[in-house]
C-alpha positions in Angstrom: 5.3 -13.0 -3.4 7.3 -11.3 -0.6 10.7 -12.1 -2.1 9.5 -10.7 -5.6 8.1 -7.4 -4.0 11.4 -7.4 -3.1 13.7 -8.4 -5.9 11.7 -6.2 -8.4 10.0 -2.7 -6.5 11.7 -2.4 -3.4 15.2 -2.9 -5.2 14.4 -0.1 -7.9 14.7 -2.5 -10.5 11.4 -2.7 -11.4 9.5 0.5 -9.8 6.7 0.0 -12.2 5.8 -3.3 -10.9 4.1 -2.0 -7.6 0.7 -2.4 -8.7 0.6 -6.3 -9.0 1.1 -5.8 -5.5 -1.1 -3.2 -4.4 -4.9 -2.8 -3.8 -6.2 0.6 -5.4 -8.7 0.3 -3.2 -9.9 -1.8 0.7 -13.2 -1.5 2.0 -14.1 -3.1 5.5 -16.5 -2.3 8.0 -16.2 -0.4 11.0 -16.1 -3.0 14.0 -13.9 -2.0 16.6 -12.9 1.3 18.4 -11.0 3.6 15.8 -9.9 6.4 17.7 -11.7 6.6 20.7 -14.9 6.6 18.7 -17.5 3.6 19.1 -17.9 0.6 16.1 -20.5 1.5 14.0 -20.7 -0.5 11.7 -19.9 1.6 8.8 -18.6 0.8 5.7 -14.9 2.0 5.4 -13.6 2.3 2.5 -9.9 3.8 1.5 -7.7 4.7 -1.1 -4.2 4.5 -1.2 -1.7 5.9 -3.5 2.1 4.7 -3.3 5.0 7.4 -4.8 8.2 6.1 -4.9 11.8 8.7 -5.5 14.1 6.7 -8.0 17.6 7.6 -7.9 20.2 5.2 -10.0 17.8 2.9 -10.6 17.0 2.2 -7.0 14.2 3.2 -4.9 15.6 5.7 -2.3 12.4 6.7 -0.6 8.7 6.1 -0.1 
């Protein structure tokens, strides 16, 4: 999988490919200190977004 992430998104060739690769969404639980404060136990849930600049059909920045 690594060398595909790779050979097809990080190489610009194929930008659109990113999302076979990437969770929309992770939710965990709260379990160990996170900055300074105390576990609680907490569901955690985030959302990510990826934007990628394509210049020449190669990803120059993300």
């Amino acid at each position: 999988m690594g060398a595909d992430l790779l050979d097809n998104v990080r190489s610009g060739r194929k930008p659109e490919a990113a999302a076979i690769y990437m969770a929309p969404q992770m939710q965990a639980h709260h379990i160990q200190s996170l900055n300074g404060e105390a576990p609680t136990g907490a569901e955690l849930i985030e959302l990510t977004s990826v934007v990628y600049r394509v210049a020449g059909e190669t990803i120059v920045e993300y």
